[in-house]
N, CA, C and O atoms as CSV, one atom per row, in Angstrom:
chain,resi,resn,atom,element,x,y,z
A,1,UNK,N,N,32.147,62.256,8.172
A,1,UNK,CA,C,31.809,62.630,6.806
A,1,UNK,C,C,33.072,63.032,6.051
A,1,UNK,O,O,34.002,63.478,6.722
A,2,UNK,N,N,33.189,62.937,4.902
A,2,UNK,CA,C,34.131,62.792,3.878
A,2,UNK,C,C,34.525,64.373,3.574
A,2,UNK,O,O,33.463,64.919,3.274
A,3,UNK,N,N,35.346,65.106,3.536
A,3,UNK,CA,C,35.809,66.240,3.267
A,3,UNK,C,C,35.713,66.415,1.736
A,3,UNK,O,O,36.296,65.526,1.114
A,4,UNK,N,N,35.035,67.477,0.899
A,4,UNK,CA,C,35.271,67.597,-0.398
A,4,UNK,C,C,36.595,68.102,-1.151
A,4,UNK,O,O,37.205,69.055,-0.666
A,5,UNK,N,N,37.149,67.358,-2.571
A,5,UNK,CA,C,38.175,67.336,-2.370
A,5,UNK,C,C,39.109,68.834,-2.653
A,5,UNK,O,O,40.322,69.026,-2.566
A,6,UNK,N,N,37.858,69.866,-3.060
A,6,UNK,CA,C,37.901,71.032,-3.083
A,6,UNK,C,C,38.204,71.884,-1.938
A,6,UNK,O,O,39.110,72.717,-1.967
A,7,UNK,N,N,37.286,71.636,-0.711
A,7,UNK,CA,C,37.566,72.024,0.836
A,7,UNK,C,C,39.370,71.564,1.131
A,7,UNK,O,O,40.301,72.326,1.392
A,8,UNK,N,N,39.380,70.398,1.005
A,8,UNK,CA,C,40.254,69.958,1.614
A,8,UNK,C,C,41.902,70.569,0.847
A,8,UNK,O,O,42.837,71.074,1.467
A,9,UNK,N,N,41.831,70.355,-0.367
A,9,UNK,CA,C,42.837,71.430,-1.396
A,9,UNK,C,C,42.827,72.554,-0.647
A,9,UNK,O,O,43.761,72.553,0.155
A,10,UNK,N,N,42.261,73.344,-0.603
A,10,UNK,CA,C,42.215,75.066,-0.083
A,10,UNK,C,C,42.261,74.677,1.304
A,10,UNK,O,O,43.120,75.461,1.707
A,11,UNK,N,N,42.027,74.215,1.983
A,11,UNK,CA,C,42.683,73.941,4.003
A,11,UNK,C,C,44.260,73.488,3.371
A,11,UNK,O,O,45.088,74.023,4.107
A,12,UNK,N,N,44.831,72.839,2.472
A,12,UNK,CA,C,46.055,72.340,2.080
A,12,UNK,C,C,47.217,73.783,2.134
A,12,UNK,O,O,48.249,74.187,2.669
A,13,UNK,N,N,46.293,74.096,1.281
A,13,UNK,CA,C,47.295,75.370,0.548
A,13,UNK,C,C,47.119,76.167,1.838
A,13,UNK,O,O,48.206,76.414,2.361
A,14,UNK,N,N,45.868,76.728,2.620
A,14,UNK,CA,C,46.275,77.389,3.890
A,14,UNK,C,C,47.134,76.964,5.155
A,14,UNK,O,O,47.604,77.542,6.135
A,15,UNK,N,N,47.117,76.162,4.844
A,15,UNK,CA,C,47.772,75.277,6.129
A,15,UNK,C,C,49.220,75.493,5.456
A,15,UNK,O,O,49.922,76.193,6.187
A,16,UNK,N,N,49.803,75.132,4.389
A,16,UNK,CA,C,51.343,75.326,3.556
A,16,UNK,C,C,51.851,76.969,3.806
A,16,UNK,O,O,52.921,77.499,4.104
A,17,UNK,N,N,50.262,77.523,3.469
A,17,UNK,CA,C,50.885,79.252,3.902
A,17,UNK,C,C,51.342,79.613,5.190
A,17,UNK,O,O,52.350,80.227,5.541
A,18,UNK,N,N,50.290,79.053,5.908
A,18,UNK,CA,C,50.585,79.544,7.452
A,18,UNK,C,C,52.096,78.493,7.707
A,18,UNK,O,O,52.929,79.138,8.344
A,19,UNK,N,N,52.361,77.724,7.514
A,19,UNK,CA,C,53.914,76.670,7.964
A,19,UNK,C,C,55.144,77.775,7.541
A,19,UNK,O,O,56.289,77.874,7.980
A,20,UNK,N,N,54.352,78.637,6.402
A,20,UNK,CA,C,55.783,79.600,5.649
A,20,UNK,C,C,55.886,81.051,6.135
A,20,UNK,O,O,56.881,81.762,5.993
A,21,UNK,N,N,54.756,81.395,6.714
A,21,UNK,CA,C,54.480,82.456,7.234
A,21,UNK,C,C,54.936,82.229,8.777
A,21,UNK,O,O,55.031,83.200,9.528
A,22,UNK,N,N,55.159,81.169,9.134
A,22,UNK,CA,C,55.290,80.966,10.750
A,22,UNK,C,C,56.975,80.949,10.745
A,22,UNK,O,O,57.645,81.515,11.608
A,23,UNK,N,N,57.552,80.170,9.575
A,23,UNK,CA,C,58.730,79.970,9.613
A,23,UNK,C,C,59.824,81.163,9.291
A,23,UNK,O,O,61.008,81.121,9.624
A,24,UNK,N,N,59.149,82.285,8.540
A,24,UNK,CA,C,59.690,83.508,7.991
A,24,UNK,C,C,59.642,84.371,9.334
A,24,UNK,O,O,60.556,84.965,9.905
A,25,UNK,N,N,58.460,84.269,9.619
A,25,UNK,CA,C,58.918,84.702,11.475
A,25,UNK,C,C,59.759,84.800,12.259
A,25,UNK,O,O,60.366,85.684,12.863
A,26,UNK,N,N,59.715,83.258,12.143
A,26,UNK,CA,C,60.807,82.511,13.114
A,26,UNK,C,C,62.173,83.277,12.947
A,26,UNK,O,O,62.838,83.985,13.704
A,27,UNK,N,N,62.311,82.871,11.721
A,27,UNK,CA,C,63.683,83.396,11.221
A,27,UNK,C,C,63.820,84.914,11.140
A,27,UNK,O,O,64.984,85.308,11.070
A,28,UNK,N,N,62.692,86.011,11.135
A,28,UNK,CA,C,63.153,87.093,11.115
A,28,UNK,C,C,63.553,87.260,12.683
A,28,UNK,O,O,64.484,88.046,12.859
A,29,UNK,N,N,63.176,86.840,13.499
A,29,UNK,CA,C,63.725,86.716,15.058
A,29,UNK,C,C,64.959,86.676,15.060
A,29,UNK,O,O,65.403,87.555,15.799
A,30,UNK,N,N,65.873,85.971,14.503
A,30,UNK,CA,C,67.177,85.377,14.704
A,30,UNK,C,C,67.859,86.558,13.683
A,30,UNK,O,O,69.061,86.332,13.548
A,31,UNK,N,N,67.452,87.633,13.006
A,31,UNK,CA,C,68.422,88.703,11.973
A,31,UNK,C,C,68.783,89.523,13.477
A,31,UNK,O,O,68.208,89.815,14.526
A,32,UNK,N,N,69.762,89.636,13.007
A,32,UNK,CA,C,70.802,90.927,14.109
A,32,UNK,C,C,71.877,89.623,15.293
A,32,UNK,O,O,72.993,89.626,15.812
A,33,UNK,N,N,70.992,88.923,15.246
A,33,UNK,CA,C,71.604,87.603,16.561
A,33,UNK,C,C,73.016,86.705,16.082
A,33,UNK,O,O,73.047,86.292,14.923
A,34,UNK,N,N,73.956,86.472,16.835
A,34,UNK,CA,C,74.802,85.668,16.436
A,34,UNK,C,C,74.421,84.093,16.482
A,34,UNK,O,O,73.898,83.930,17.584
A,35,UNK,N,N,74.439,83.149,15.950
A,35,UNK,CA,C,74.165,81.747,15.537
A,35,UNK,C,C,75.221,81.005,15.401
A,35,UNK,O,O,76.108,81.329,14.612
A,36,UNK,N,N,75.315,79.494,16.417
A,36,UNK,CA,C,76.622,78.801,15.724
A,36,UNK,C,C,75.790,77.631,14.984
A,36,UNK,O,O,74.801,76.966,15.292
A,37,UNK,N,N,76.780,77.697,13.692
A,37,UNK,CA,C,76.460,76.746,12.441
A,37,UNK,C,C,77.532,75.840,12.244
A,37,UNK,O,O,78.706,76.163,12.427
A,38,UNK,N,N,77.050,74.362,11.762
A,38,UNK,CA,C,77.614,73.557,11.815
A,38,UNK,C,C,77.835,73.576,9.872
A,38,UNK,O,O,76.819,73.110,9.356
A,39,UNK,N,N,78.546,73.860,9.167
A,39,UNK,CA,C,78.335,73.735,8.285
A,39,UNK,C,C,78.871,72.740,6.885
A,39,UNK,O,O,79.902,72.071,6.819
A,40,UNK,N,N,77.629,72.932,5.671
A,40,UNK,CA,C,77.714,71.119,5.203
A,40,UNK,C,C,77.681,71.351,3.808
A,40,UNK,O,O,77.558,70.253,3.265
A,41,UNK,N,N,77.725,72.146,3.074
A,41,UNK,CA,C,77.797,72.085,1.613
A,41,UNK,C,C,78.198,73.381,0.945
A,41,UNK,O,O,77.930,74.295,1.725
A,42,UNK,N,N,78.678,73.797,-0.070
A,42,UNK,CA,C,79.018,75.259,-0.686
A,42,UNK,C,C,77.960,75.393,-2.025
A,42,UNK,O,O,76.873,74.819,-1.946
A,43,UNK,N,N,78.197,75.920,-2.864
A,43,UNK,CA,C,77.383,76.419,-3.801
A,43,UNK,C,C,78.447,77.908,-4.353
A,43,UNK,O,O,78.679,78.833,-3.575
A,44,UNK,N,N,78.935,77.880,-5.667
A,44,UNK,CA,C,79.231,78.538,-6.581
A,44,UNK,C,C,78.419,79.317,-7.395
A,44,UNK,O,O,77.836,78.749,-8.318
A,45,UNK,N,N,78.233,80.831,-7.182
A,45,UNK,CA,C,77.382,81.486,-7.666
A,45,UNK,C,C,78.168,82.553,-8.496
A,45,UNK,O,O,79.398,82.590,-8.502
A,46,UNK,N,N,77.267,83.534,-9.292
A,46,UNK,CA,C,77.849,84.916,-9.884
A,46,UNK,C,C,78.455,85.556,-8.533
A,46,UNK,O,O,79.401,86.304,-8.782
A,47,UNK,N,N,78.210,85.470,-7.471
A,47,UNK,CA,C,78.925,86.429,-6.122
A,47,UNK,C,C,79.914,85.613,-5.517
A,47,UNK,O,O,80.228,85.897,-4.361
A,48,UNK,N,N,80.582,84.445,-6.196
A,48,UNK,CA,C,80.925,83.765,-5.048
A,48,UNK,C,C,80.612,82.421,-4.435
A,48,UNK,O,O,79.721,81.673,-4.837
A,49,UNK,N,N,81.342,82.208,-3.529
A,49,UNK,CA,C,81.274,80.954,-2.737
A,49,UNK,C,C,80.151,81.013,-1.880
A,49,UNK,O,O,79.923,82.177,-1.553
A,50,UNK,N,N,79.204,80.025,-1.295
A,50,UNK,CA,C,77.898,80.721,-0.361
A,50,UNK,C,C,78.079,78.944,0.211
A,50,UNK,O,O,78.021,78.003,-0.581
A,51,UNK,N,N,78.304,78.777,1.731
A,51,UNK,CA,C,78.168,78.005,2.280
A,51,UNK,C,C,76.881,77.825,2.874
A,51,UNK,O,O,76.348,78.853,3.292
A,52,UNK,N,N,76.159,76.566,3.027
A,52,UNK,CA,C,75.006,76.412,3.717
A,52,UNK,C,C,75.256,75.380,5.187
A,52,UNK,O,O,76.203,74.602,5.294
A,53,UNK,N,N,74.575,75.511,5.856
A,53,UNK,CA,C,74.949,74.867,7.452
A,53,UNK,C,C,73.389,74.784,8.095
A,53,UNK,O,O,72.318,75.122,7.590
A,54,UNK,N,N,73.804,73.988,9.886
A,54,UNK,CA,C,72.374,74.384,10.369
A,54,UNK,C,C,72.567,74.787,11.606
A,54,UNK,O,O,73.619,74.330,12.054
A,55,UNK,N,N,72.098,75.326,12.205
A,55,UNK,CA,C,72.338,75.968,13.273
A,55,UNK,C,C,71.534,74.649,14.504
A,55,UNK,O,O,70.611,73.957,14.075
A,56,UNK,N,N,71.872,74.527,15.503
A,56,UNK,CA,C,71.531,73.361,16.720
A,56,UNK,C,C,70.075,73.402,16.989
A,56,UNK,O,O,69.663,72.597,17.824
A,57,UNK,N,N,69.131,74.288,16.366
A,57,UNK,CA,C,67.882,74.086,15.782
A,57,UNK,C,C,67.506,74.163,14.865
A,57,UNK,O,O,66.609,74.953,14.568
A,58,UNK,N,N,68.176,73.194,13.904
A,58,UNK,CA,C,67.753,73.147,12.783
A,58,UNK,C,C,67.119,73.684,11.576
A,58,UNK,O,O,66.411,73.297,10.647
A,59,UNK,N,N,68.067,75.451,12.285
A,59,UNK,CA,C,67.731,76.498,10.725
A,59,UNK,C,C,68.673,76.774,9.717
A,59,UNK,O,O,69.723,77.299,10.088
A,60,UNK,N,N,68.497,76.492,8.321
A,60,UNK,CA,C,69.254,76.746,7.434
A,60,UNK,C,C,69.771,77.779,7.386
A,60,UNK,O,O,69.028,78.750,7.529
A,61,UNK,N,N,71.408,78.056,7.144
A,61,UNK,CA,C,72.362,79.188,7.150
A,61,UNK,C,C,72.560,79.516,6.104
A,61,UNK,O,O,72.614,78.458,5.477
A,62,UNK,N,N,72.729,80.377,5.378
A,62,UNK,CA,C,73.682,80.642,4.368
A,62,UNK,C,C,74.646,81.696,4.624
A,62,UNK,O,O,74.115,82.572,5.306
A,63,UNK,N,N,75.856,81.955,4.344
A,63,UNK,CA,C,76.789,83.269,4.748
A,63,UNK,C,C,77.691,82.643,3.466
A,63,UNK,O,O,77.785,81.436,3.242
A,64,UNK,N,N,78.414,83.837,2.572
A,64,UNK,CA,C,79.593,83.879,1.853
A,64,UNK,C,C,80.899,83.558,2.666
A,64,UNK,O,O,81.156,83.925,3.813
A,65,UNK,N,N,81.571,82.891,1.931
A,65,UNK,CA,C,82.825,82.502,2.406
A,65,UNK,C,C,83.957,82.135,1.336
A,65,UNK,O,O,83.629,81.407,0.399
A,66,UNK,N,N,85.291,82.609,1.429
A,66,UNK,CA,C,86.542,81.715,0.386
A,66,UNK,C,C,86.670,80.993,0.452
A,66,UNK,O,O,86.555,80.331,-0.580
A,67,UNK,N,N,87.164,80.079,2.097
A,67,UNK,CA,C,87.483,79.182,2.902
A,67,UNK,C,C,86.970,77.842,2.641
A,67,UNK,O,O,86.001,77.805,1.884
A,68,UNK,N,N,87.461,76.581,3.161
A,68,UNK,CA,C,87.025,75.313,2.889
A,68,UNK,C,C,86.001,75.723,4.483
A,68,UNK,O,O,86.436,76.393,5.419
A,69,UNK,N,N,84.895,75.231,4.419
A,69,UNK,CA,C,84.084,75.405,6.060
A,69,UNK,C,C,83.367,73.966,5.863
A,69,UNK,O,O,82.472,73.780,6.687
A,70,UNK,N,N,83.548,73.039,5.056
A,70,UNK,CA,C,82.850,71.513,5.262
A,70,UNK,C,C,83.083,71.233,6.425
A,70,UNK,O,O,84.199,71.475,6.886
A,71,UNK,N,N,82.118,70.667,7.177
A,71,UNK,CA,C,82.114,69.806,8.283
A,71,UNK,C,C,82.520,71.235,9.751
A,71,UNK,O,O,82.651,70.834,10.908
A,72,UNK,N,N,82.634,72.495,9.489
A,72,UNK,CA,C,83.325,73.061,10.208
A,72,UNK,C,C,82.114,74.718,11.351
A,72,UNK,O,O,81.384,75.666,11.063
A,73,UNK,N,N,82.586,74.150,12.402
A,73,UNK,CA,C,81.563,74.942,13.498
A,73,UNK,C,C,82.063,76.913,13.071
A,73,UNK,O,O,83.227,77.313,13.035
A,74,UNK,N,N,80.972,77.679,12.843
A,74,UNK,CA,C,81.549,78.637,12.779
A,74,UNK,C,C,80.377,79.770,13.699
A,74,UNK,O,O,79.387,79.203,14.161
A,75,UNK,N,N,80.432,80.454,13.808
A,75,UNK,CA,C,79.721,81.940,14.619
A,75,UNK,C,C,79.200,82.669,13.490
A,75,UNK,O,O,79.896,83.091,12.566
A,76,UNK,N,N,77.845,82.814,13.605
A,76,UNK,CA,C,77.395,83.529,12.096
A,76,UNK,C,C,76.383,84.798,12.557
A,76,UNK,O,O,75.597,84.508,13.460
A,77,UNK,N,N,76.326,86.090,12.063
A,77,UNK,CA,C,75.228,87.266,12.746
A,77,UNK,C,C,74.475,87.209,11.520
A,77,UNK,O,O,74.774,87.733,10.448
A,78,UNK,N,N,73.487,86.528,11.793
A,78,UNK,CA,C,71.932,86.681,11.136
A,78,UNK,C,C,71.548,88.233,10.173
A,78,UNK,O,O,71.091,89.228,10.737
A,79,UNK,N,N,71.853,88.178,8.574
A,79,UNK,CA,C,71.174,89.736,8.072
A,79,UNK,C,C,70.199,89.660,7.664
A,79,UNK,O,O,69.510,90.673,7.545
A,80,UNK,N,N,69.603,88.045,7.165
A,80,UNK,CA,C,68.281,88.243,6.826
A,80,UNK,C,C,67.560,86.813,6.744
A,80,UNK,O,O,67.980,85.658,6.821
A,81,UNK,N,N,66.614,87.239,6.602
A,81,UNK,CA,C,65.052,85.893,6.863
A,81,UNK,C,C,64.740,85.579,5.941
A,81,UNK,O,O,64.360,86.516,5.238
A,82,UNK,N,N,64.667,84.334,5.354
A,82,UNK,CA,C,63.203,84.019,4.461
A,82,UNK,C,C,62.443,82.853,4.885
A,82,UNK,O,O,62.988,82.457,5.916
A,83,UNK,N,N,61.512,82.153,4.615
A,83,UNK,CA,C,60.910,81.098,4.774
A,83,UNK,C,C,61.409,79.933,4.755
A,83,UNK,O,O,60.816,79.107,5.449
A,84,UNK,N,N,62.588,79.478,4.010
A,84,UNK,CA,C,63.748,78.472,4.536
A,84,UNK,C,C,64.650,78.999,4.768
A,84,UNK,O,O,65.497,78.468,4.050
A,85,UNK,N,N,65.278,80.034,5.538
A,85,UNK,CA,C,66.547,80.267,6.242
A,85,UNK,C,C,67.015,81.178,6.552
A,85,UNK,O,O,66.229,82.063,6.212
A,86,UNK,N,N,67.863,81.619,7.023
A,86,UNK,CA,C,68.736,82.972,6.936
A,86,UNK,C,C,69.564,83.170,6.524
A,86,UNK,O,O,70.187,82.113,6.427
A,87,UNK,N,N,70.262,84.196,6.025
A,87,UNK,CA,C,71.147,84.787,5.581
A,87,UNK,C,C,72.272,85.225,6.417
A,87,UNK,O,O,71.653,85.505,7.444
A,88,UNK,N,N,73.554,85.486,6.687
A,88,UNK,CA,C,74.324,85.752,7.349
A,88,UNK,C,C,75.774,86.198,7.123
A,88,UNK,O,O,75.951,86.599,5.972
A,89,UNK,N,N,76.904,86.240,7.942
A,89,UNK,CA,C,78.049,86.692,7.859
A,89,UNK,C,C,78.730,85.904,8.785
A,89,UNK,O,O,78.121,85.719,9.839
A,90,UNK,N,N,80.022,85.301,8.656
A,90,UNK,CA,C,81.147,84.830,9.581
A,90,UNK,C,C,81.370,85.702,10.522
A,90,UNK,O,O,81.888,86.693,10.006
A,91,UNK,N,N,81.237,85.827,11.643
A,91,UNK,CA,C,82.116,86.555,12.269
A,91,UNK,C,C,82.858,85.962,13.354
A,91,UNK,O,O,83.088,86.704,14.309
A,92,UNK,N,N,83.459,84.272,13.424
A,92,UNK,CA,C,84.608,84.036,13.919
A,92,UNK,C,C,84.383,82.287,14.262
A,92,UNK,O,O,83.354,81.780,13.816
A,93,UNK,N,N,85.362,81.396,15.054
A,93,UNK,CA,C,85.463,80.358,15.386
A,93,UNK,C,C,84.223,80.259,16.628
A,93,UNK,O,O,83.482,81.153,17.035
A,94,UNK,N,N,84.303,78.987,16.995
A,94,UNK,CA,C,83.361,78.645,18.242
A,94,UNK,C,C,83.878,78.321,19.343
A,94,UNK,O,O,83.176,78.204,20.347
A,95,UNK,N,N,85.641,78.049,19.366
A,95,UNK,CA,C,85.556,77.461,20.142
A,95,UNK,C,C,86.772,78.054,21.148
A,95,UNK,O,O,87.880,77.551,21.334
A,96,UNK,N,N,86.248,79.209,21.703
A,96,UNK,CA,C,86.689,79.883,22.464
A,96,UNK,C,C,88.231,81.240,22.657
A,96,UNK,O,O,88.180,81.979,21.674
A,97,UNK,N,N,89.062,81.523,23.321
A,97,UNK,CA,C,90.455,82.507,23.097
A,97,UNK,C,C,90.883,82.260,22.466
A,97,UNK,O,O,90.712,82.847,21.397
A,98,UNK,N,N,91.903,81.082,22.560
A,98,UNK,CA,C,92.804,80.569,21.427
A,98,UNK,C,C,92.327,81.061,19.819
A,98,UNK,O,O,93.130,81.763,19.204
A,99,UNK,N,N,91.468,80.813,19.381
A,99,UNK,CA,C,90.857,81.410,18.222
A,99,UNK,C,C,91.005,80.319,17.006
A,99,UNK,O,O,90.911,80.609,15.813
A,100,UNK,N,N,91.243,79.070,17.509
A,100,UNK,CA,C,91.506,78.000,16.559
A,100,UNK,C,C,90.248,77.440,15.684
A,100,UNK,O,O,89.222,77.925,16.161
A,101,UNK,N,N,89.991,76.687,14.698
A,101,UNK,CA,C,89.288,76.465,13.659
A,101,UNK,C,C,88.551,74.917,14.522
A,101,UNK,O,O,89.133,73.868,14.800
A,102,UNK,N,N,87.468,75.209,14.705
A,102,UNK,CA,C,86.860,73.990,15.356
A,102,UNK,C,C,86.296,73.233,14.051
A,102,UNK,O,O,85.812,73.883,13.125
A,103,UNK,N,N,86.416,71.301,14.014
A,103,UNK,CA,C,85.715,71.174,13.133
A,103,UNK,C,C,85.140,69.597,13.590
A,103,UNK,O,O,85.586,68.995,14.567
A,104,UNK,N,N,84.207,69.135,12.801
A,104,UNK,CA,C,83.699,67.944,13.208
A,104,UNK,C,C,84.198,66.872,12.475
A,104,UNK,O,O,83.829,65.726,12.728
């Protein structure tokens, strides 16, 4: 039997809530945690430079930065969650003592 297209609208919109509510979750899990981000575009704001990246499961980063970080692996500690991503801070290279600038 045919779903009305009223039923089926309102299962839409619950089903969209719960995907954003599951994902804001997700991501409040990962605030306090360090994350390595591969990162891929900047954005010029009133605060600044704000790089975006993804982390090797495919969660959106954002952290402030001066630096060129295109294409470039960095270590990020998670400050905050929303429903597409987290928020974060640099706190160093990935790729081990030496302390050199890893990039792809």
């Amino acid at each position: 039997d045919p779903v009305a297209p009223a039923v089926a609208h309102a299962r839409s919109r619950t089903l969209a809530r719960l995907g954003r509510d599951l994902a804001q979750a997700y991501h409040r899990r990962l605030v306090g945690r360090e994350v390595t981000v591969l990162f891929e575009a900047a954005q010029e704001g009133a605060e600044g430079r704000t790089w975006s990246g993804l982390t090797d499961t495919y969660v959106r980063v954002r952290a402030p930065a001066t630096e060129d970080l295109g294409n470039a692996l960095r270590r990020v500690r998670c400050t905050g969650a929303t429903a597409s991503g987290v928020w974060g801070r640099i706190v160093g290279a990935t790729d081990g003592a030496n302390g050199s600038q890893k990039r792809l």
